[in-house]
C-alpha positions in Angstrom: 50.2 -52.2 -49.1 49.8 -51.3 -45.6 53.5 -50.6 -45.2 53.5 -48.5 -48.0 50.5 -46.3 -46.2 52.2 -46.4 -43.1 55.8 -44.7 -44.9 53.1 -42.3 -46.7 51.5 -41.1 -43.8 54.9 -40.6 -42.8 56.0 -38.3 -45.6 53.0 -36.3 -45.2 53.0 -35.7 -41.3 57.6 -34.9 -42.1 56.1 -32.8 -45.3 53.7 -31.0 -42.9 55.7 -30.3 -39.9 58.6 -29.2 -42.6 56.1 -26.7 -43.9 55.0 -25.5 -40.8 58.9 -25.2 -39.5 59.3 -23.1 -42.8 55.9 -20.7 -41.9 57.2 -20.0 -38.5 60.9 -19.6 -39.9 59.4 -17.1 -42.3 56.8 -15.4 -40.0 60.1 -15.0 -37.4 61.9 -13.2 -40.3 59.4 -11.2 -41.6 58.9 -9.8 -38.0 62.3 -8.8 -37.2 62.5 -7.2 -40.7 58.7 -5.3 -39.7 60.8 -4.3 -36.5 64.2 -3.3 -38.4 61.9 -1.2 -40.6 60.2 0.5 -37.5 63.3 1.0 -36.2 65.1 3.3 -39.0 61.4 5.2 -39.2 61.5 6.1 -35.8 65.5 6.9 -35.9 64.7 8.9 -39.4 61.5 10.7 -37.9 64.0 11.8 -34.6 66.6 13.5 -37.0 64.0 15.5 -39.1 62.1 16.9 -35.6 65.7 17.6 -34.2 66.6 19.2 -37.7 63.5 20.7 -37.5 62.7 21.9 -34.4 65.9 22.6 -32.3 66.5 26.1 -31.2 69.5 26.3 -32.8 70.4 25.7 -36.6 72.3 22.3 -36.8 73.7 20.5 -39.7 72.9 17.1 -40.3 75.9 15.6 -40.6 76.9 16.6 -37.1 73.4 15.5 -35.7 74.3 12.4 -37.5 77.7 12.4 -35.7 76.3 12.7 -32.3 74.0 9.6 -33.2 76.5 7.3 -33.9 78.6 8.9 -31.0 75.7 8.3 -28.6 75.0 4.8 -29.9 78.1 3.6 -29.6 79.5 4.8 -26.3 76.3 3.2 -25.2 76.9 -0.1 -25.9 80.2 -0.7 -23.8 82.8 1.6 -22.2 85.3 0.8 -25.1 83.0 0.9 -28.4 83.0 4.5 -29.9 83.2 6.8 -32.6 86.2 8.5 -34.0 86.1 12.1 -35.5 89.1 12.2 -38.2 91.6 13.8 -35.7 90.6 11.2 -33.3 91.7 8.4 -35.4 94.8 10.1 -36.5 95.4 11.1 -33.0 95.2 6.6 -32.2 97.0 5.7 -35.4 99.8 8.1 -33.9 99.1 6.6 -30.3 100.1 3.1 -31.7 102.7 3.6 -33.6 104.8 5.0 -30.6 104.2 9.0 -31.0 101.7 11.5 -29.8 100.3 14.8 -28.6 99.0 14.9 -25.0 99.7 14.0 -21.0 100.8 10.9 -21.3 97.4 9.3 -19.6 95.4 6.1 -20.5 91.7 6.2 -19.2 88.4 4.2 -19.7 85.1 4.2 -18.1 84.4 2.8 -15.0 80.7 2.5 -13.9 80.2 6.0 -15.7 83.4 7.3 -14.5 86.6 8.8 -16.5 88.9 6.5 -14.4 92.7 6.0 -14.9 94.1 3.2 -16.0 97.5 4.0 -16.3 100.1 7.1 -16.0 103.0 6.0 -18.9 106.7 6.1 -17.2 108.0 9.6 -17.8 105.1 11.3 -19.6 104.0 14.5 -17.9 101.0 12.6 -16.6 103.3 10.6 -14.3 105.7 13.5 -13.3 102.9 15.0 -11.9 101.7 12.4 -9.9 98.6 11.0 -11.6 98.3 7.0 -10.6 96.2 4.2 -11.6 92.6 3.9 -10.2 92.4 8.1 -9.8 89.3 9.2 -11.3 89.1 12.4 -13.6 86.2 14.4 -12.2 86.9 17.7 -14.1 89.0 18.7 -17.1 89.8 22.5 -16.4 86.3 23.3 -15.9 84.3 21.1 -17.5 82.4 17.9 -15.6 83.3 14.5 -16.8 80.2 13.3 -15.4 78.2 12.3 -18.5 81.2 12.2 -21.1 82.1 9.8 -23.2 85.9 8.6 -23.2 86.7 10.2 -26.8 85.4 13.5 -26.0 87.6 13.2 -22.5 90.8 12.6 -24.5 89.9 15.2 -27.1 89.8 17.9 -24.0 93.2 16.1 -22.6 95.1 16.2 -26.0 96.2 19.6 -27.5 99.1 21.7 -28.4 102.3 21.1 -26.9 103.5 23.0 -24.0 100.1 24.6 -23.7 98.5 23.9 -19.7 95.7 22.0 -18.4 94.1 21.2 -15.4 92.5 17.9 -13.6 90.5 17.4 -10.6 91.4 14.2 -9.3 89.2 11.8 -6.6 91.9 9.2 -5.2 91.0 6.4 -2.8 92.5 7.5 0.6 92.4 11.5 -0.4 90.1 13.7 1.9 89.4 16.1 -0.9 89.9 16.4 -4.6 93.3 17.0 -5.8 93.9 20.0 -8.1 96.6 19.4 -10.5 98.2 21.5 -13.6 100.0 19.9 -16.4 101.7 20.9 -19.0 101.1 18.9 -22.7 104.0 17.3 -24.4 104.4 15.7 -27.2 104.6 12.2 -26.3 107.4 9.7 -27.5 107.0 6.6 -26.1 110.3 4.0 -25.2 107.6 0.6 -25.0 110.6 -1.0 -23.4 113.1 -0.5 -20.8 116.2 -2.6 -19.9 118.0 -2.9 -16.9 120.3 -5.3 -15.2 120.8 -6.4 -11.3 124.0 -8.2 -9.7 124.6 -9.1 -13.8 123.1 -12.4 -13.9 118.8 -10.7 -13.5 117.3 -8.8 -16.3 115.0 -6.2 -15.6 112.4 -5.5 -18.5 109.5 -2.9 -17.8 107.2 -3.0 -21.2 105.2 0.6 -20.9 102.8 0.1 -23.2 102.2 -2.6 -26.4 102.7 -0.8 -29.5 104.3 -1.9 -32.5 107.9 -2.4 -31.6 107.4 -4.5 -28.7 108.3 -8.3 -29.6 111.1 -7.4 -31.5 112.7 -5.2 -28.6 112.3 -7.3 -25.9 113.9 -10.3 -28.2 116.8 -7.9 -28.8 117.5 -6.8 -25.1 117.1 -10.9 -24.1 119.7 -12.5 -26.9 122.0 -9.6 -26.3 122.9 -10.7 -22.6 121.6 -14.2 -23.1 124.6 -15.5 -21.8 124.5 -14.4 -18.6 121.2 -13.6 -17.9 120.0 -16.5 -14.8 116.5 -14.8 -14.3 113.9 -12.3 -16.3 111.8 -9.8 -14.1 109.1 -8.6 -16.6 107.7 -5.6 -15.4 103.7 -5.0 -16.9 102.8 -2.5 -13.9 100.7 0.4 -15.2 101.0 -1.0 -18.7 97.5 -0.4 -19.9 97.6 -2.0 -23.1 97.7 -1.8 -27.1 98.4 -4.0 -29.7 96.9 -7.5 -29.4 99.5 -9.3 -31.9 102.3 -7.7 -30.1 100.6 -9.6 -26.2 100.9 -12.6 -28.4 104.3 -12.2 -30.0 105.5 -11.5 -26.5 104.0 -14.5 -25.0 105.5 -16.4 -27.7 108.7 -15.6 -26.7 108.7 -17.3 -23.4 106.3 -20.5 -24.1 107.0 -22.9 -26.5 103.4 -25.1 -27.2 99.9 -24.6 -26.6 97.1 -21.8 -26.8 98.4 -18.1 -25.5 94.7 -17.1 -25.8 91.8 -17.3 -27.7 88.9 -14.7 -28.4 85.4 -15.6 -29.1 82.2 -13.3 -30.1 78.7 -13.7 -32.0 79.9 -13.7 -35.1 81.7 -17.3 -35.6 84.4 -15.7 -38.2 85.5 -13.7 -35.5 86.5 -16.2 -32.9 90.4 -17.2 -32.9 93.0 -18.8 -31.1 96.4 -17.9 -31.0 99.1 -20.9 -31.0 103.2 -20.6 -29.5 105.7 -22.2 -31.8 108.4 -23.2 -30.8 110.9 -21.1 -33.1 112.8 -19.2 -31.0 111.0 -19.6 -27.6 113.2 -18.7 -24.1 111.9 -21.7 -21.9 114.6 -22.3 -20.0 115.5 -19.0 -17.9 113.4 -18.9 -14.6 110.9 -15.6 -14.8 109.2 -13.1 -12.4 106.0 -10.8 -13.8 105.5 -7.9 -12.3 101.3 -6.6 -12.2 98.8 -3.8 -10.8 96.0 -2.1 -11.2 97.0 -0.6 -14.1 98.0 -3.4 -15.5 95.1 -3.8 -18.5 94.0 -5.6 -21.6 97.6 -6.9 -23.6 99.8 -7.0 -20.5 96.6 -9.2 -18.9 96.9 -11.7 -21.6 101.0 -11.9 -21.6 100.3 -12.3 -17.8 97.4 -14.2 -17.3 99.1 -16.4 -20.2 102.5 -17.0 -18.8 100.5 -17.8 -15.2 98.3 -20.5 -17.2 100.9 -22.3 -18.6 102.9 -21.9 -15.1 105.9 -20.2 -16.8 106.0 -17.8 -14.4 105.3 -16.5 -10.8 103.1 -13.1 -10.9 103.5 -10.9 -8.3 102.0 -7.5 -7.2 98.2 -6.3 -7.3 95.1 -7.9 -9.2 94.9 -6.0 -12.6 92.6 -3.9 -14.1 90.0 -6.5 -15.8 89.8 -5.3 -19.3 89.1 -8.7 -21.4 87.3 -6.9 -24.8 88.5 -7.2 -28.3 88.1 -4.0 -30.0 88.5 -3.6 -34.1 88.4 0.4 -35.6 86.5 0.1 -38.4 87.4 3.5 -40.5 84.6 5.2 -42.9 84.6 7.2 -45.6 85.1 10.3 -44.5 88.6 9.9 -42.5 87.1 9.0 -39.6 86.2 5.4 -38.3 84.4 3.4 -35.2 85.7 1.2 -32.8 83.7 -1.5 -31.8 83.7 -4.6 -29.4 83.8 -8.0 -31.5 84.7 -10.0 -28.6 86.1 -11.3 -25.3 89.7 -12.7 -24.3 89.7 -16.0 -23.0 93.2 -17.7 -21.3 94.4 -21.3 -22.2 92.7 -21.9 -19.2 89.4 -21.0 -20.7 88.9 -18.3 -17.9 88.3 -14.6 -19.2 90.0 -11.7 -18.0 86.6 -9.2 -18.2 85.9 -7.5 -15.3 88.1 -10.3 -13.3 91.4 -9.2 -14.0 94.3 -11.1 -13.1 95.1 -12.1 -9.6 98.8 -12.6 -8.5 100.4 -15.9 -7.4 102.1 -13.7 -4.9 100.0 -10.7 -3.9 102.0 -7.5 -2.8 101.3 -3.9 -2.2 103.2 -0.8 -3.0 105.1 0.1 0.0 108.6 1.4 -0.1 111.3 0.0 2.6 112.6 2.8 4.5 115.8 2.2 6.8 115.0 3.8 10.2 118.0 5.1 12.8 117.8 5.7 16.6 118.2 9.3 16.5 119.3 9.5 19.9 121.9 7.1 19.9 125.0 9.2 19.8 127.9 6.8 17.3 131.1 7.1 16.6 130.2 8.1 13.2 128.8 11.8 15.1 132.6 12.3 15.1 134.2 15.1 13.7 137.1 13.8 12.0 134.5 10.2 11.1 132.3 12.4 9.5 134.3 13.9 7.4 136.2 10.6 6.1 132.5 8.9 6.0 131.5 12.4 3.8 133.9 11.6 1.2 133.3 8.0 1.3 129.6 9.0 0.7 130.3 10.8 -1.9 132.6 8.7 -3.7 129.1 5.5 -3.2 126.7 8.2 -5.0 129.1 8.8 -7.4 129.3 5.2 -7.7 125.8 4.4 -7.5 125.3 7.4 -10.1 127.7 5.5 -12.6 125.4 2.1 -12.1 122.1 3.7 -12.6 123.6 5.3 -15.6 125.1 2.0 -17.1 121.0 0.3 -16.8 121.8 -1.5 -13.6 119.2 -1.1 -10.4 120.6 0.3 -7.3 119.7 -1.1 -3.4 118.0 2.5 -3.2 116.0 1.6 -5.8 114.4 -1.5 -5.0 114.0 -0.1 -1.1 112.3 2.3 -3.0 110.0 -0.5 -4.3 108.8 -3.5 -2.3 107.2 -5.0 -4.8 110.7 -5.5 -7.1 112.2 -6.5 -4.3 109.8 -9.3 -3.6 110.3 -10.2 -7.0 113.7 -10.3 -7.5 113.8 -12.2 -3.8 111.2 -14.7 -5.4 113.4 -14.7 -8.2 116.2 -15.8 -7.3 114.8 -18.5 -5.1 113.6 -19.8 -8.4 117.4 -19.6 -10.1 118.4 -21.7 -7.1 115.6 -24.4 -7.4 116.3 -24.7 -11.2 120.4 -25.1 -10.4 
């Protein structure tokens, strides 16, 4: 009898504290939905006095607009809303075609910074580099802009001019520069070849065609081919399943990378398999401070799973997954789900990627004794020398032209040269 008091008690005292558990539950919920509530009044009551009020006649669906433009530019650098053209203007972006400079910028601590010029875009003919910061666009401030409204002003009708005032690390003043739009078609993927047993691959930027490229360029000298230089320098990103994909490609087992956010259905991680994985040819990747987002996680990756040396500058430290969520209306928002994490478990966000090799961009310049009269200051040796010079430009002309890289072009780029020089150590240690 007294046992069955005791387990009584018991029940009652597990009954109560349920209950009270439940009550608090409930109370907790009922006040974030009293909050919620006062939330949308107050947002609701700030639209009519603006629609109201304002000295000028607005509509509500732009006041609406700016809302959700405001809100979400406020909640990272990279969550935003699109306008229709916008998102027509990124769906073109990705799928290797668009209107504009050629220029890939975020927001850096409230500034329109660049991440990366693409190779051979007018952006990069005209000199913009990574890390410049965008402090005018023709005439209008940047200061206080969000990113889409920056490259809405950069983007417009072909052949049509615009101007940017620059702030570079190093410059004493401003720099003024004029460009000239274009429509952009972007090559994601250069080959190249050096002494025929090295193969040079620069990957511009990750959009659709990536993977499949690189693959093709690789099996169609994989005889030869000792050693792989993958260049991601200024390669600001794109397609996340294309950073996989290419990852895949060189590792054979284990996690590539993972990503993880609040909501538990978003969190993944991305496997290699083994079909078709290139494991056995030494490799080299090239990185900078343009180096962001996709080319981060095939080169933080790669460096996790020790597959490859990384040489150059510590990257840009973009580590956000982003999903564009279109509406109803032909536009859409893009929003931040997420963070990258390495098989290492580290994330790239606001880190970046630091090099196994660290190295600068310098250029190797070959310097003569100008006094030093040679027998070369001949007449009759100059001449002979002149047509032997031209006859090695010529030469040199035909080898750029069949995709192989030239001595001028590596003095003309230290950090390739390490590379390759690191590269080939590896080729020997492998033999």
């Amino acid at each position: 009898m007294k046992q069955r008091l005791i387990a009584l008690a018991s029940f009652v005292v597990i009954a109560a504290a349920s209950l009270g558990l439940y009550n608090t539950l409930e109370a907790k919920n009922a006040s974030y939905d009293t909050a919620r509530i006062n939330a949308f009044e107050k947002f609701t009551k700030v639209v009519n006095t603006i629609e109201k009020y304002y000295v000028d006649q607005v509509e509500i669906d732009a006041v609406i607009q700016k809302a959700m433009d405001g809100m979400l530019s406020n909640l990272d650098a990279h969550s935003g809303y699109l306008e229709p053209k916008q998102y027509r203007d990124m769906n073109a972006k990705t799928a290797g075609e668009f209107g504009g400079l050629g220029i890939t910028v975020s927001m850096r601590d409230g500034a329109l910074t660049v991440e990366a010029p693409m190779e051979g875009t007018p952006a990069d003919r005209a000199g913009v580099e990574s890390g410049d910061i965008i402090l005018k666009i023709d005439e209008r401030s940047t200061i206080g802009m969000n990113i889409d409204e920056a490259v809405n002003l950069m983007r417009g009708k072909p052949d049509t001019q615009i101007k940017l005032t620059i702030v570079r690390k190093g410059a004493e003043k401003p720099l003024e520069m004029t460009i000239v739009r274009a429509i952009i078609k972007v090559q994601s993927v250069y080959a190249k070849t050096y002494n025929d047993d090295v193969l040079y691959l620069r990957v511009v930027s990750f959009d659709k065609n990536v993977a499949s490229s690189l693959r093709k360029e690789i099996n169609s000298r994989r005889d030869k081919i000792k050693g792989i230089v993958l260049d991601l320098r200024n390669n600001a990103g794109g397609l996340m399943d294309q950073a996989v994909k290419t990852t895949d490609l060189f590792v054979d087992k284990g996690v590539i990378v993972s990503q993880k956010g609040r909501i538990e259905s978003e969190n993944q991680v991305f496997h290699a398999s083994k079909t078709g994985s290139i494991t056995n040819i030494p490799m080299v990747v090239l990185v900078n401070g343009g180096s962001a987002s996709a080319s981060e996680i095939v080169g933080g990756s790669l460096q996790d799973h020790k597959r490859a040396v990384i040489v150059g500058e510590k990257t840009f430290g973009k580590g956000s997954v982003q999903v564009v969520l279109p509406l109803d209306d032909g536009d859409a928002i893009r929003l931040t789900i997420a963070r990258y994490y390495l098989p290492s478990g580290r994330s790239i966000q606001a880190t970046g990627i630091v090099p196994d090799v660290e190295v600068k961009r310098v250029s190797v310049k070959e310097i003569d004794n100008e006094f030093e009269i040679k027998e070369a200051q001949l007449k009759g040796h100059l001449e002979a020398q002149l047509d032997a010079a031209n006859a090695a430009q010529k030469k040199e002309s035909r080898e750029d032209d069949s995709g192989a890289i030239t001595e001028t072009q590596l003095n003309a780029d230290y950090q390739l040269k390490t590379a390759l020089g690191i590269l080939r150590g590896l080729i020997v240690l492998k033999n």
